[in-house]
C-alpha positions in Angstrom: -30.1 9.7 45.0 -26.7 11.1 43.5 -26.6 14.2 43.2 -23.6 15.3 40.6 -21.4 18.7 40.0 -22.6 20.9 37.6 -21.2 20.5 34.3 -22.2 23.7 32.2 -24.7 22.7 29.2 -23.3 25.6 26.9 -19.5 25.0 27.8 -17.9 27.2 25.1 -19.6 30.3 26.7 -19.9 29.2 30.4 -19.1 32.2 32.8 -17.5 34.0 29.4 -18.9 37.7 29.8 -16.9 39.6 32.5 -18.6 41.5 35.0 -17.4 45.3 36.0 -16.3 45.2 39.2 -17.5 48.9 41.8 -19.4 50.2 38.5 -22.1 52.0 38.7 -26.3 50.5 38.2 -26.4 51.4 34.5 -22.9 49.8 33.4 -23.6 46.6 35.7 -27.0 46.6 34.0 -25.8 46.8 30.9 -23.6 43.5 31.4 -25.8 41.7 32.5 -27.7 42.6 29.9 -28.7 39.7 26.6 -30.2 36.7 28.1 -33.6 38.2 28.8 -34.0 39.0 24.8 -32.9 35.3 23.7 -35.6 34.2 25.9 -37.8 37.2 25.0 -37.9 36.1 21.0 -39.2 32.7 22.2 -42.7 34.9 23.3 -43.0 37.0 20.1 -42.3 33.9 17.6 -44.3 33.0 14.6 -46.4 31.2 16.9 -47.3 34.3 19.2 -48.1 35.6 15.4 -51.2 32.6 14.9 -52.6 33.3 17.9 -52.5 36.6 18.5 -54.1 37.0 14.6 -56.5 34.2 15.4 -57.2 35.7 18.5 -58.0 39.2 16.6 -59.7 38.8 14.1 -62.0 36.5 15.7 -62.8 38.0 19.3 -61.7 42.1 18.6 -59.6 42.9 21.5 -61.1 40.8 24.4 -58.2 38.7 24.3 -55.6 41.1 25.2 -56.4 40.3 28.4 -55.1 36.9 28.3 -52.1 38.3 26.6 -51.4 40.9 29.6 -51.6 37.4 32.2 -50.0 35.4 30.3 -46.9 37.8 30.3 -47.2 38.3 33.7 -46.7 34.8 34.4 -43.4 34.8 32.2 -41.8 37.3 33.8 -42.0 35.5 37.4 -41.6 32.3 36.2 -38.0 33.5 33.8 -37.3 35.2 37.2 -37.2 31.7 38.8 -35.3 30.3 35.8 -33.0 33.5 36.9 -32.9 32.3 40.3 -31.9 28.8 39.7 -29.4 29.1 37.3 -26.8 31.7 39.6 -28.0 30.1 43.1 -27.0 25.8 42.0 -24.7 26.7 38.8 -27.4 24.3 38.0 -29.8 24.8 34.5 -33.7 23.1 34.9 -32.5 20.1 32.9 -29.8 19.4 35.2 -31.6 19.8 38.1 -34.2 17.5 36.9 -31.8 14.9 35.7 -29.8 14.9 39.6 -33.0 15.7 41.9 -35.8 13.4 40.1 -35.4 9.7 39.5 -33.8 8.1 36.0 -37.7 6.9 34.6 -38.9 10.5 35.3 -35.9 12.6 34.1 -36.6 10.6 30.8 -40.3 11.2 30.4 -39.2 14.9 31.0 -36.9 14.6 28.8 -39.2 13.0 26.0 -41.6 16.0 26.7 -39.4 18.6 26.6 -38.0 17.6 23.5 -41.6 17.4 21.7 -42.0 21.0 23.0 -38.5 21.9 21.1 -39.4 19.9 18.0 -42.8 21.9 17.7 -41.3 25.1 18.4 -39.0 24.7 15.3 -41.7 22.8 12.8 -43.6 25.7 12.2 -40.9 28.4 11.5 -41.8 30.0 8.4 -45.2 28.5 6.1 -42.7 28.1 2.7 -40.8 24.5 2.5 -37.9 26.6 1.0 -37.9 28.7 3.9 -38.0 26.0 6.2 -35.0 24.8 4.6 -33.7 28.5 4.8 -33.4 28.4 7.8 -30.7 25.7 8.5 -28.4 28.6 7.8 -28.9 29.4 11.5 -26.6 26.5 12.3 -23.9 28.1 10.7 -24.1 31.5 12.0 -24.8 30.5 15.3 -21.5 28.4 15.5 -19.6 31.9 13.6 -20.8 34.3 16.2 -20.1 32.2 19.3 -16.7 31.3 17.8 -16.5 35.4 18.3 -18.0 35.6 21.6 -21.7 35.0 23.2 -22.2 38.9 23.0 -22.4 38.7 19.3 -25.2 36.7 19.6 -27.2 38.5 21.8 -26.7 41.5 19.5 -27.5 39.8 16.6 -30.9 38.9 18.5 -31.6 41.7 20.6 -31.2 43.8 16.7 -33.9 41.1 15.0 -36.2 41.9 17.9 -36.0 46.0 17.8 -36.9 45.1 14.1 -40.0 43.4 15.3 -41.1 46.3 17.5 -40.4 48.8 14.7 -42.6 47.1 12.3 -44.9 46.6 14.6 -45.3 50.3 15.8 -45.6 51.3 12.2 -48.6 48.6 11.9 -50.4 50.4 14.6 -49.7 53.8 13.5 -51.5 52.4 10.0 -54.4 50.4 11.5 -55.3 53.5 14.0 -57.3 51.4 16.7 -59.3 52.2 19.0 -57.8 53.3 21.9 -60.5 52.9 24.5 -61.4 49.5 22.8 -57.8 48.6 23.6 -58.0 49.1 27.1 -61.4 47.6 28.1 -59.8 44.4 26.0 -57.0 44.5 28.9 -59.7 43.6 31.7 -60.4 40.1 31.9 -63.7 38.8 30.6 -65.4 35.7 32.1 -66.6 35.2 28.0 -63.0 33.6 27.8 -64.1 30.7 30.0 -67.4 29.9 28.7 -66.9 30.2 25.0 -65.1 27.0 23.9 -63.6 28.5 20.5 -62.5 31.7 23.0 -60.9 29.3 25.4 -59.1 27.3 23.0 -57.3 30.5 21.1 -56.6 31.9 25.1 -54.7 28.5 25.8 -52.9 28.8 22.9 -51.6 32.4 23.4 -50.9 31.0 26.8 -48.4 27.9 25.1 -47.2 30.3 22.8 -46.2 32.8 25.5 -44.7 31.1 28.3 -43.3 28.2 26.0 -41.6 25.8 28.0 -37.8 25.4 26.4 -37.7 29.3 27.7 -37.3 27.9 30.8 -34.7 25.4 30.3 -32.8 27.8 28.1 -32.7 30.7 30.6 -31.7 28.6 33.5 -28.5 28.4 31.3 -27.6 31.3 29.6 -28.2 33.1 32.7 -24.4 31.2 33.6 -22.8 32.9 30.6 -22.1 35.9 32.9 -19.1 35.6 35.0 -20.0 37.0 38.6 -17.9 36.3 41.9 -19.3 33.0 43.3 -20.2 34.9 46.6 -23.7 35.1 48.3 -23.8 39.0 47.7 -22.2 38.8 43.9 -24.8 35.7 43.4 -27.9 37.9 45.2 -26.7 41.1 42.4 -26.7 38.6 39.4 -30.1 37.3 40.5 -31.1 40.9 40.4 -29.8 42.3 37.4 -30.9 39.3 35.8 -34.2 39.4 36.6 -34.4 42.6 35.6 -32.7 42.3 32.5 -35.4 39.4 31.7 -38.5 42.0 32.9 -37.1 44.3 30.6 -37.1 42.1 27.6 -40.5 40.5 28.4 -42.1 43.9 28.6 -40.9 44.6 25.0 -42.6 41.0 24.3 -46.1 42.4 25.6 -45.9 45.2 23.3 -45.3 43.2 19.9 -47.7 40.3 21.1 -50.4 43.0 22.3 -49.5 44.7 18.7 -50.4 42.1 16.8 -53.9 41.6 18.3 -54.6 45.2 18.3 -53.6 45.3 14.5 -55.6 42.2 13.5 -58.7 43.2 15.8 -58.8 46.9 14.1 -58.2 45.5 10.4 -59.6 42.2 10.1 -62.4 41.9 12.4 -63.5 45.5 12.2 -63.8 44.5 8.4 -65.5 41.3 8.6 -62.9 39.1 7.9 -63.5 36.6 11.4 -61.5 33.7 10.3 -57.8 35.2 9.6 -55.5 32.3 10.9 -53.2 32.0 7.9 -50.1 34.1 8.2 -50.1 34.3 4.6 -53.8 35.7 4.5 -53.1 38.7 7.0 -50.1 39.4 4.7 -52.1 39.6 1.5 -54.9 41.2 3.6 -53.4 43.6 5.6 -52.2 46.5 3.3 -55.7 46.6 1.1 -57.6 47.4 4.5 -55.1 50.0 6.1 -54.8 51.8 2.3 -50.9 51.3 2.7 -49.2 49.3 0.4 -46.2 49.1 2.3 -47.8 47.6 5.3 -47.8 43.6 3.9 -44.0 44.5 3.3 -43.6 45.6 6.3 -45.0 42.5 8.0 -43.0 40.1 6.3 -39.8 41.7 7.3 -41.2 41.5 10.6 -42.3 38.0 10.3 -38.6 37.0 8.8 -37.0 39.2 12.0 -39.3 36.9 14.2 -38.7 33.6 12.4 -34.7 33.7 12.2 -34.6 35.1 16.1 -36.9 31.9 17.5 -35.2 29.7 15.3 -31.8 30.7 16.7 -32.4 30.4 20.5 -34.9 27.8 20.0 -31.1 25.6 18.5 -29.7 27.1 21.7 -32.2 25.6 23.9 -31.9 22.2 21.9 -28.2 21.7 23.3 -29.4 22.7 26.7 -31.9 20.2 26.9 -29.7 17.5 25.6 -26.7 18.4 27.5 -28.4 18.8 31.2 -30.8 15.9 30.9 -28.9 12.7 29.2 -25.4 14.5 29.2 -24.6 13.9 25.1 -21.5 15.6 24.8 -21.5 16.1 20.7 -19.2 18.3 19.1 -21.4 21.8 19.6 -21.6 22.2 15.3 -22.8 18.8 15.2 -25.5 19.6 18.4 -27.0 22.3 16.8 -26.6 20.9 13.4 -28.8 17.4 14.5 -30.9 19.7 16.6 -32.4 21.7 13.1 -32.3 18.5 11.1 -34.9 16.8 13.2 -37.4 20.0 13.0 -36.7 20.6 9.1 -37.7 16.6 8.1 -40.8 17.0 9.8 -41.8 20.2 8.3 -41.0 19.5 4.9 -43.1 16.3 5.7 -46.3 17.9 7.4 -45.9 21.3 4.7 -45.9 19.4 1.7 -48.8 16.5 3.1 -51.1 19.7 4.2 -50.0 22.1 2.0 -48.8 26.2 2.7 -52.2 27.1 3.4 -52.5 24.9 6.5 -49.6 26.3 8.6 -52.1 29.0 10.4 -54.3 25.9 12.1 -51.6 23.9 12.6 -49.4 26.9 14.5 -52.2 27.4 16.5 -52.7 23.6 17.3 -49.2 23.2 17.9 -49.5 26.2 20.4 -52.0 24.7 22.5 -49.8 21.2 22.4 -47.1 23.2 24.1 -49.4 24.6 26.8 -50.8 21.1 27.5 -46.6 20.1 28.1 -45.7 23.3 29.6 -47.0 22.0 33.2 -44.2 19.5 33.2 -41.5 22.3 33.1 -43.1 24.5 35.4 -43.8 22.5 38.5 -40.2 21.2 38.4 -39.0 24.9 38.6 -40.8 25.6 41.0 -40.3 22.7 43.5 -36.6 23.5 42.9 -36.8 27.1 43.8 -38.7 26.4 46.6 -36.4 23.7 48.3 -33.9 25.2 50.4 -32.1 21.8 50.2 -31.7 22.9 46.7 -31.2 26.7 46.7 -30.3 27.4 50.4 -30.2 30.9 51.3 -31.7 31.9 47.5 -34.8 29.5 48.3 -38.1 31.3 47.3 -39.1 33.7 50.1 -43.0 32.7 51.3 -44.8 35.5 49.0 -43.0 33.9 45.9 -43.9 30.3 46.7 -47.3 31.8 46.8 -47.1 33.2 43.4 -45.5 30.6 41.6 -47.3 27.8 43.5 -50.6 29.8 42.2 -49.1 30.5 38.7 -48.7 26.9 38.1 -51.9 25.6 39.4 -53.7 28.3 37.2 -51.9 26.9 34.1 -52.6 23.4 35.4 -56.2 24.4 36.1 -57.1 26.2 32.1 -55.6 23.2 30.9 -57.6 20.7 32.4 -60.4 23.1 31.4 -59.6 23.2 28.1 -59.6 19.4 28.1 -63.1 19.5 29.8 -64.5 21.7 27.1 -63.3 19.5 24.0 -64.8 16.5 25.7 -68.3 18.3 26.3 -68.1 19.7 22.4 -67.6 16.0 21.3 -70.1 14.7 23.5 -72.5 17.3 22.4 
């Protein structure tokens, strides 16, 4: 098996931030910076927002649990992605495409893009602001065109939004706070109850979704540190914590948005609050604040135009590292949208607006089902040291990730179990 150079996926920013050299922690910090939130708006999409609002008004807080282990999870696993990308130049795609054979690489492939195409189909539950959102092609290519930085500030902006909003939504819905922290410890409920179950998987898919990976393992590359073991063991560092960072601020707005659907919906009554459009019409009547509907949408529209945009960034990743298309990067991006905004035109105008709640949800738990495929790769990678050799995974890591994956594995498989007994039954 060949095993070819590294050709960067995103060459117009490849190695294009510069790096202070003898700065001190904050300024090096600060460089390295941006590729933690990109990834970060891929755990607090409108996705996270189903779920999480299923998950509320439903089952109260017990789920926040899920939502605590589920982030836990992303952070080691985005470290990995961290890990691979500075130690083998190498993103997950490519290391899949030169490590596994042809007929696997493919299926991989095939997978991964389902998982992108999903991600994008349910963006925003009105077919003109699916169309909307083709714009992002555009502005994507005009930021890059001034430098990768502008796009991480144009992101890293969309998601302060979200945790604005979101702190406001609390400060209305005044939950309880001891409710909120019994929610956090996991409740064996979760396993047995097959409706509980299925909403947990799906805040698992839409948390650790699995173009993240592929996408981090790339942009990590944007930064242009000195190809030296100790330079390389700092950019692993930095950028790991840059991505802990980020994902922490992901916690909060998907632990929000449970708390805030929990204390309005299902301490009213309302159980069955899936559509995104129902909290909004919902959601200011039971706080007594009119502006909290408004404020949700702008939240919503911050969340919606963030995803969209790294979610076209990890498009040209994945076909760039795995079958090496080498498309003009307009023309990329610009295909990449197309193929999401035909089906959900297609799906929105068959099912109607009113369906986008059940189908985010389903779509969530489609992506947890694939999510295993990008996972175990990453971390048989990381734990070669034919791969990574000095930056292999030390033995308490291969221990975590190796138990990470077969958890996810393991609730999947369960979940599959349980739909099989409930149709039996």
């Amino acid at each position: 098996m060949s095993v070819t150079s590294p050709r960067p996926s995103l060459p117009e920013v490849h190695r294009s931030i510069p790096i202070p050299a003898g700065k001190g922690f904050w300024r090096k910090l600060m460089a390295y910076a941006g590729p933690g939130y990109l990834v970060s708006v891929g755990y607090m999409d409108p996705g996270n927002w189903a779920t999480d609002i299923a998950g509320g008004s439903q089952f109260g807080y017990t789920l926040l649990s899920v939502i605590l282990l589920s982030n836990l999870m992303a952070v080691l696993l985005q470290s990995l992605c961290v890990r691979l990308g500075v130690a083998t130049g190498k993103d997950l795609a490519q290391a899949c495409r030169d490590y596994f054979s042809p007929r696997v690489t493919f299926v991989l492939w095939v997978l991964c893009e389902i998982a992108i195409a999903l991600q994008l189909l349910f963006k925003i539950p009105l077919i003109w602001g699916v169309c909307i959102t083709a714009l992002d092609v555009l502005a994507m290519l005009a930021l890059q065109r001034k430098g990768f930085r502008y796009v991480e500030a144009l992101v890293i902006t969309l998601v302060s939004t979200i945790g604005i909003c979101f702190a406001a939504q609390i400060w209305f819905a005044r939950p309880d706070a001891s409710a909120i922290a019994l929610g956090f410890v996991p409740s064996k409920e979760i396993l047995r109850n097959p409706g509980m179950l299925y909403i947990a998987i799906g805040i698992l898919g839409a948390t650790v979704m699995p173009h993240n990976l592929y996408l981090h393992s790339s942009i990590v590359q944007t930064r242009a540190w000195q190809n030296t073991p100790e330079k390389k063991r700092e950019a692993i560092t930095f950028g790991t914590l840059d991505s802990t960072i980020a994902l922490t601020l992901a916690l909060f707005i998907n632990a929000a948005i449970l708390v805030v659907a929990a204390a309005t919906f299902h301490k009213a009554g309302h159980y069955n609050v899936a559509e995104l459009q129902d909290a909004y019409q919902l959601l200011s009547p039971l706080v007594g604040v009119s502006a909290a509907s408004t404020i949700f949408g702008l939240a919503l529209l911050a969340s919606g135009q963030s995803s969209t945009l790294t979610a076209t960034l990890a498009g040209q990743v994945v076909m760039e590292g795995f079958i090496q298309l080498k498309f003009p990067s307009w023309l990329r991006r610009l295909s990449t949208r197309l193929t999401a905004i035909v089906p959900a035109i297609i799906v929105i105008l068959i099912f109607g607006e009113q369906s986008t709640g059940n189908l985010l949800v389903l779509s969530q738990v489609i992506l947890s089902m694939q999510l295993s495929f990008a996972v175990v790769p990453l971390v048989m990678f990381t734990s070669d040291r034919r791969v990574m050799g000095d930056f292999v995974n030390p033995f308490w890591l291969k221990v975590f990730a190796w138990a990470v994956a077969m958890i996810i594995v393991g609730l999947n498989l369960w979940l599959l179990l349980q739909t099989f007994w409930v149709w039996l039954g």
